[in-house]
KETORPA-998914 format. One record per residue (C-alpha): residue number from 1; residue in one letter; z, y, x. Coordinates in Angstrom, 2 decimals, padded with zeros to 5 digits, always signed. Each point is the difference from the previous one (the first is absolute). Example, Ala and Ser with C-alpha at 12.3 -4.5 7.8 and 13.67 -1.06 7.14 Angstrom:
<recs>
<1, A, <+007.80, -004.50, +012.30>>
<2, S, <-000.66, +003.44, +001.37>>
</recs>
This chain:
<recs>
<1, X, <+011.78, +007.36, +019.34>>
<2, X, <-003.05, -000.99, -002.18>>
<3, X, <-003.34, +000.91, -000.26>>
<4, X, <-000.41, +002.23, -003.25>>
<5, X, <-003.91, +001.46, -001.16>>
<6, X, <+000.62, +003.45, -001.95>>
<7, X, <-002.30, +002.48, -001.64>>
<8, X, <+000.70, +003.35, -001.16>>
<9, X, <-000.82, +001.08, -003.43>>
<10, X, <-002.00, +003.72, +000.06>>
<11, X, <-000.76, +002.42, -003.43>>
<12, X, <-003.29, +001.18, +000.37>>
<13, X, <-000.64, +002.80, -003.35>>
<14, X, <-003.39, +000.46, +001.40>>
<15, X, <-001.19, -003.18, +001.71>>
<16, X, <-003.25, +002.17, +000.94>>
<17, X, <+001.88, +002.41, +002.10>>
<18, X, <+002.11, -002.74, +001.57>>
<19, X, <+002.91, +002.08, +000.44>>
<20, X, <+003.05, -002.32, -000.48>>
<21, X, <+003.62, -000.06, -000.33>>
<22, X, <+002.49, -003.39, +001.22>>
<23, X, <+001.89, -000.57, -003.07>>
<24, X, <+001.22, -003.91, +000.99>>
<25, X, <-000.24, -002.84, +001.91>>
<26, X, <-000.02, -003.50, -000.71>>
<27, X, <+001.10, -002.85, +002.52>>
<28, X, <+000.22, -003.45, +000.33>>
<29, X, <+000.62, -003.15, +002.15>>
<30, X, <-002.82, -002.72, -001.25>>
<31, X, <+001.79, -002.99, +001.25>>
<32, X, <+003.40, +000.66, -001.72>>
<33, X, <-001.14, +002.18, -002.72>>
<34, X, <+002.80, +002.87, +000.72>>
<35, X, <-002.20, +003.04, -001.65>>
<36, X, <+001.54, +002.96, -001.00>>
<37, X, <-001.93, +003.88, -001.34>>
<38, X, <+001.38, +002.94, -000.14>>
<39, X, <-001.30, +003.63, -001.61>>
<40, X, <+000.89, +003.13, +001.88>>
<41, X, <+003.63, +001.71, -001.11>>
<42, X, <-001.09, +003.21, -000.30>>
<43, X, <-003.39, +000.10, -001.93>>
<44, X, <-000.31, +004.23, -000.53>>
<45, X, <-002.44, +000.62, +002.54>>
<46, X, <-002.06, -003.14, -000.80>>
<47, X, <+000.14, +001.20, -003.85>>
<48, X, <-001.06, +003.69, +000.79>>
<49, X, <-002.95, -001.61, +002.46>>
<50, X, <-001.58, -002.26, -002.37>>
<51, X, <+001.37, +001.34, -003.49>>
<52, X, <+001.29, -002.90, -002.49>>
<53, X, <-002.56, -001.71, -000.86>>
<54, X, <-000.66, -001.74, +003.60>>
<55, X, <+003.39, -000.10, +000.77>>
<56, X, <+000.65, -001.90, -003.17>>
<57, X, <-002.42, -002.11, +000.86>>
<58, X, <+001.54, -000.62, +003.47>>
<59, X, <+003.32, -000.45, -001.02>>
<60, X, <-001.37, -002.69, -002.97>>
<61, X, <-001.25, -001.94, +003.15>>
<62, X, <+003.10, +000.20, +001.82>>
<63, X, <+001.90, -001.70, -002.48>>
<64, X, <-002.84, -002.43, -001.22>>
<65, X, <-000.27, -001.47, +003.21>>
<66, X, <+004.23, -000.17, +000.38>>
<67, X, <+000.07, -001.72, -003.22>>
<68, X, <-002.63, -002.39, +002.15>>
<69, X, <+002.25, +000.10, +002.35>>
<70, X, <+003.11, -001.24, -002.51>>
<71, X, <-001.89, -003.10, -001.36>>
<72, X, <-000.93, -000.83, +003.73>>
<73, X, <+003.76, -001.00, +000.51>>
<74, X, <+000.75, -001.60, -003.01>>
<75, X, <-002.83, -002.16, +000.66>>
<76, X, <+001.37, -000.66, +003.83>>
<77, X, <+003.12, -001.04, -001.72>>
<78, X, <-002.42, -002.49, -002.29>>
<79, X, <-001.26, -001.42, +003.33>>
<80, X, <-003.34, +001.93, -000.38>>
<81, X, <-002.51, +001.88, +003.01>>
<82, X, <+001.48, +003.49, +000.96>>
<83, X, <-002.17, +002.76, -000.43>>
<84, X, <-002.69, +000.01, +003.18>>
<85, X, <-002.05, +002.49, +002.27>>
<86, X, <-002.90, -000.65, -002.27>>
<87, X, <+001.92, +001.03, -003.01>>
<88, X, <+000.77, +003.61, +002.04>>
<89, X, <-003.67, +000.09, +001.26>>
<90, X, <-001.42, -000.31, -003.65>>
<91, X, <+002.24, +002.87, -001.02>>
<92, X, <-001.31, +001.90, +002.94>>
<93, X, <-004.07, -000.90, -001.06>>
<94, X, <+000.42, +000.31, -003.88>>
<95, X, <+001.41, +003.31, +000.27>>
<96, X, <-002.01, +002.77, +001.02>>
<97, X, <+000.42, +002.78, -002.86>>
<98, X, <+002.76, +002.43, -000.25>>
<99, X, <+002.42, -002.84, +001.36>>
<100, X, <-001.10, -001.46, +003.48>>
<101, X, <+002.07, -002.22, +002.49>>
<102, X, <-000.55, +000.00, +003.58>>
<103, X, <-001.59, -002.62, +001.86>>
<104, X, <+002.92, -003.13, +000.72>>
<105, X, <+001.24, +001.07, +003.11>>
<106, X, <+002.70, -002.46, +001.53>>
<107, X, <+003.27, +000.77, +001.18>>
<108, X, <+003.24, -001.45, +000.99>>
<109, X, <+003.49, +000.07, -001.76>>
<110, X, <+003.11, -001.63, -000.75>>
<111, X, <-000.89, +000.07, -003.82>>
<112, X, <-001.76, +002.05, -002.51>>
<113, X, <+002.50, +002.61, -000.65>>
<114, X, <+000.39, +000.33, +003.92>>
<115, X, <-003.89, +000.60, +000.08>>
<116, X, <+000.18, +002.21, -002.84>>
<117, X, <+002.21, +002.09, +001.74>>
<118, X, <-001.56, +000.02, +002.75>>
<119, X, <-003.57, +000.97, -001.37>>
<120, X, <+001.89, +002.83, -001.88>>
<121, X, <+001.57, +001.52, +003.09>>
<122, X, <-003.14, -000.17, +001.46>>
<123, X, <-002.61, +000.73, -002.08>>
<124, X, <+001.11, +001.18, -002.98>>
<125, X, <+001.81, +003.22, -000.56>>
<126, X, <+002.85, -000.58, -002.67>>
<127, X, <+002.82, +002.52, +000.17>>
<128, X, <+001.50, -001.97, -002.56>>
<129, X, <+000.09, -003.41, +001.42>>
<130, X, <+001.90, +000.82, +002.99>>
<131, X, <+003.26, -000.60, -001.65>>
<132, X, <-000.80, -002.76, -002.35>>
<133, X, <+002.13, -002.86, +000.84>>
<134, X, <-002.32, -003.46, +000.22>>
<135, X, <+001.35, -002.46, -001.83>>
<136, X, <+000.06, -003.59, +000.76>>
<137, X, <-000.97, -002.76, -002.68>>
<138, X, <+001.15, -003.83, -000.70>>
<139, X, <-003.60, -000.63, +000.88>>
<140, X, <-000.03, +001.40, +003.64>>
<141, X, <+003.81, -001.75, +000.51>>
<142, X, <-002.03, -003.68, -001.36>>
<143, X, <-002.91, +000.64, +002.21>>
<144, X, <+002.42, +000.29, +003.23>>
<145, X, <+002.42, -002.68, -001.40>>
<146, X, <-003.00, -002.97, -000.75>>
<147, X, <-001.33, +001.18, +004.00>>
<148, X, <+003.35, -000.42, +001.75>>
<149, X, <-000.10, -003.68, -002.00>>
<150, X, <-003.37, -000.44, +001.63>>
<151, X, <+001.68, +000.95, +003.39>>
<152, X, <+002.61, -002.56, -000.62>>
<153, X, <-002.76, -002.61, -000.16>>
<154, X, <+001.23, -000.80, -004.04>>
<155, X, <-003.00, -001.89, -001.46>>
<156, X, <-001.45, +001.42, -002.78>>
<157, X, <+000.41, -002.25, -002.27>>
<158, X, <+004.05, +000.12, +000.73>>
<159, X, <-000.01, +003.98, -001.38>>
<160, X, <+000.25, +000.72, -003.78>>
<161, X, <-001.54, +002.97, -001.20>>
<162, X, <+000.15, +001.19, -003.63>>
<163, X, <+003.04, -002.61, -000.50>>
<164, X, <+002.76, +000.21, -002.65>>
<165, X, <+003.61, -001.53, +000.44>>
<166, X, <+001.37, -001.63, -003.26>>
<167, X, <+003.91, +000.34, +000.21>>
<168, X, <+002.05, -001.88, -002.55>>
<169, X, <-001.91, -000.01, -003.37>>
<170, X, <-000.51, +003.55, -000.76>>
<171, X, <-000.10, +001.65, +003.04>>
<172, X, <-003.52, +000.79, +002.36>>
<173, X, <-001.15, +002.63, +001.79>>
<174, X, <-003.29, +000.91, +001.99>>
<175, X, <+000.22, -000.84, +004.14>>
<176, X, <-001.83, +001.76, +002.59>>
<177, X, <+000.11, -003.26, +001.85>>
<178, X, <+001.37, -003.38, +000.81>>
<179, X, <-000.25, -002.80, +002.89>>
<180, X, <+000.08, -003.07, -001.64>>
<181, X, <-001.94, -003.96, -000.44>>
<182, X, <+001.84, -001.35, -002.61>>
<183, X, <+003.37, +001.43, +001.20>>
<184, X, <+000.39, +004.05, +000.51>>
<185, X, <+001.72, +001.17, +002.99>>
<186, X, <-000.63, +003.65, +000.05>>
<187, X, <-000.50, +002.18, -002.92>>
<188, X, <-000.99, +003.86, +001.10>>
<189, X, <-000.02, +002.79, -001.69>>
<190, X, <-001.48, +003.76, +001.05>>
<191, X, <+000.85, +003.36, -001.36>>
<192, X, <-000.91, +003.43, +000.95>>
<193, X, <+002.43, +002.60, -000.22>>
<194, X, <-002.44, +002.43, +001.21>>
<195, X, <-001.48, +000.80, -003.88>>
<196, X, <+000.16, +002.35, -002.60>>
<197, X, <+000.98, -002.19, -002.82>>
<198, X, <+003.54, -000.73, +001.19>>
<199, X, <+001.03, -000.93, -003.55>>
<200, X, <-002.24, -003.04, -000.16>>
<201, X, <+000.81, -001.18, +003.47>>
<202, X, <+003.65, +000.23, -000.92>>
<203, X, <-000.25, -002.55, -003.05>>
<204, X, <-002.29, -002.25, +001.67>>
<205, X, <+002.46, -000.65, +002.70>>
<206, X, <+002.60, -000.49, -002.91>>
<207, X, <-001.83, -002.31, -001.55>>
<208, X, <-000.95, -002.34, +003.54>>
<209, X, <+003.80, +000.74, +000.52>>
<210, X, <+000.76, -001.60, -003.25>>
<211, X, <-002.15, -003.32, +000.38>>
<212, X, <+000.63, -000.42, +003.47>>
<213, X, <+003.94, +000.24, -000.79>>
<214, X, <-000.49, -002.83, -003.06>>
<215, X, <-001.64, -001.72, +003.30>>
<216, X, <+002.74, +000.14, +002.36>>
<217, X, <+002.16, -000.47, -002.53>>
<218, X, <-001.11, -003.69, -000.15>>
<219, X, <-001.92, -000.13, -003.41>>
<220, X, <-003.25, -002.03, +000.41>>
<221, X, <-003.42, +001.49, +001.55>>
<222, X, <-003.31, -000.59, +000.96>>
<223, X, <-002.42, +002.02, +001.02>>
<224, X, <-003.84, -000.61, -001.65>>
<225, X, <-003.23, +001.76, +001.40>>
<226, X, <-003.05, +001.15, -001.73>>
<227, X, <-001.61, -003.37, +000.34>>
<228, X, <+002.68, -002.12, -001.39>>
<229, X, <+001.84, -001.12, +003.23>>
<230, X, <+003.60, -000.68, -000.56>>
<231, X, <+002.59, +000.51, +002.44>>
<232, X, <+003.62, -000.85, -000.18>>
<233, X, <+002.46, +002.77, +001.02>>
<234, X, <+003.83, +000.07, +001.72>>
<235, X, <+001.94, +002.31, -000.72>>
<236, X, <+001.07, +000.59, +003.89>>
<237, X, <-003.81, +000.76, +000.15>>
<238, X, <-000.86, +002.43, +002.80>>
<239, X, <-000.35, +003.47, -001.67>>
<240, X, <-002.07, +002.98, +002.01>>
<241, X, <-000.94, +003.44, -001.10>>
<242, X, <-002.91, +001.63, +001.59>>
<243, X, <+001.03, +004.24, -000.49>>
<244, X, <-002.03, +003.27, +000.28>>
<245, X, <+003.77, +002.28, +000.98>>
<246, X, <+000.61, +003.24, -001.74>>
<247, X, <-000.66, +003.07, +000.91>>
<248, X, <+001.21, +002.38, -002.37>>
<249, X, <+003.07, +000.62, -001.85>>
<250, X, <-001.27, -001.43, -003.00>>
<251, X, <-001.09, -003.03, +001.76>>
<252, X, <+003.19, -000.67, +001.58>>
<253, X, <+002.00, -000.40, -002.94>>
<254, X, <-002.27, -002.33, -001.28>>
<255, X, <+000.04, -002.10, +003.38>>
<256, X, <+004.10, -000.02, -000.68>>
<257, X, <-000.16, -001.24, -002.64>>
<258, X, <-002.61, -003.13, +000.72>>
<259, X, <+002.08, -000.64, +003.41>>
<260, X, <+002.69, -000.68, -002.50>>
<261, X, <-001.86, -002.37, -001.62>>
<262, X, <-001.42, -001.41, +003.37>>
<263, X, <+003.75, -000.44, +001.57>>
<264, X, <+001.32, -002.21, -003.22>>
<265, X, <-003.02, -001.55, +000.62>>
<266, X, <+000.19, -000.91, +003.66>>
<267, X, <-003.93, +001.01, +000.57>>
<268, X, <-001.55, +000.49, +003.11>>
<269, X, <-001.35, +003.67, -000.15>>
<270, X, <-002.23, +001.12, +002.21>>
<271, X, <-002.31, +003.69, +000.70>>
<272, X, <-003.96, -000.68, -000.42>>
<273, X, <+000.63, +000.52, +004.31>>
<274, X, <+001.93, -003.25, +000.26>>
<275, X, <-001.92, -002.16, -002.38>>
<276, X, <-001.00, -002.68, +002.49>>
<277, X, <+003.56, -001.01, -000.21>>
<278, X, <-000.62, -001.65, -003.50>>
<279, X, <-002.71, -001.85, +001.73>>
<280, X, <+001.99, -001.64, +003.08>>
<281, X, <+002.60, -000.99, -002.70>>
<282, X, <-001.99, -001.42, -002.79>>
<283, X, <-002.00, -002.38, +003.09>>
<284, X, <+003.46, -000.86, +001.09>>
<285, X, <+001.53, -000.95, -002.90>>
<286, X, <-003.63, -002.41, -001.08>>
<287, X, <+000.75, -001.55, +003.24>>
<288, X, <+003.86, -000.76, -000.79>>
<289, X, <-001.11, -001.93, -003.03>>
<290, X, <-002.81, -001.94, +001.26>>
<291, X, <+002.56, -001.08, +002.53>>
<292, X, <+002.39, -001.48, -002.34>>
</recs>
């Protein structure tokens, strides 16, 4: 559990009157820069309250400050400062109009869709939300996967971010992660199967299935990060997948078909629950090869 701050996000068509109605919230943990926003599902009552115009203007906001929200991670993957409590309190001072925000009020959850939820159930009514499934993204998975390296006592310096792997001479793809000082001995991979776009999860497992195959298959590798470290790469290199399961139908299929690609594979897979795993193995294996 983490300490998230969160604000809720109010239409006010007559600030004068100051009769309001919730129609968001926004929440976010400053140190790891998990933020998330979401609008209320089912906007008829807000839109008969305060009439289109201010619920336009609401709903503008809303997705303004998720697009925010959007560059915020990119830039985390870029090595950049999450998005902090002074970023929330300025959206809280410089609106005061027919959008306000609540005063930052702390709380504590196990992410920002958790809090979300939470908030929702408890202060929001949203008929419509109860049976929206949450999904879970590559950038929650990363967040819990570079910790449980942390736990493992993995020096920084010893996990790749924002590396590619160069297989053969035509062959790269895009990893999530990889332990390695001039020699890689774990590449890691996370997918959700708790998403919408199944399609797009399918062919991106494909296409890691294809590179890492070229890999085991014994054609040359190495791995390069975004500063220009180079890494050789085995082909018996330790392989784990960091997973978000399935719930529904849909997802399911999808998750037979990339356990497929995981058995041929011989990859480590592993629920978001059991991620600490990849940590204890990646610090044993670092310690195997400075032993040699």
């Amino acid at each position: 559990m983490s300490r998230y701050i969160y604000s809720i996000v109010r239409c006010l068509p007559d600030p004068r009157t100051g009769e309001f109605m919730n129609v968001g919230a926004v929440v976010g943990d400053p140190v790891t820069g998990d933020w998330a926003i979401r609008q209320l599902s089912n906007t008829d009552r807000v839109r008969k309250f305060a009439g289109s115009s201010a619920f336009g203007a609401a709903s503008e906001f809303i997705f303004n400050v998720g697009s925010q929200i959007d560059l915020s991670r990119q830039a985390l993957e870029d090595g950049r400062e999450p998005l902090g409590e002074t970023w929330l309190a300025r959206l809280h001072h410089d609106h005061r109009n027919v959008v306000q925000l609540s005063p930052p009020t702390p709380m504590v959850a196990q992410s920002a869709i958790q809090a979300l939820d939470l908030i929702f159930d408890q202060m929001i009514i949203d008929r419509a939300s109860e049976s929206r499934q949450p999904q879970v993204t590559k950038y929650h998975l990363g967040r819990d996967l570079r910790e449980a390296y942390r736990q493992a006592n993995i020096a920084d310096e010893l996990v790749r971010t924002r590396a590619k792997i160069y297989v053969g001479s035509r062959v790269h793809y895009d990893l999530d992660f990889a332990i390695a000082n001039g020699h890689a001995v774990q590449l890691t991979q996370t997918w959700s199967f708790r998403r919408k776009d199944l399609d797009e999860v399918s062919l991106q497992v494909k296409a890691w299935g294809y590179a890492m195959e070229r890999l085991r298959d014994g054609d040359g590798a190495r791995v390069e990060d975004s500063q220009g470290h180079r890494s050789t790469v085995d082909q018996s290199v330790d392989l784990q997948v960091v997973v978000a399961p399935p719930e529904t139908p849909e997802q399911r299929e999808v998750y037979q078909e990339a356990e497929e690609v995981f058995g041929n594979l011989h990859v480590g897979v592993h629920p978001v629950e059991e991620v600490n795993a990849i940590g204890v193995r990646a610090a044993e294996l670092l310690s195997q090869r400075s032993g040699r």
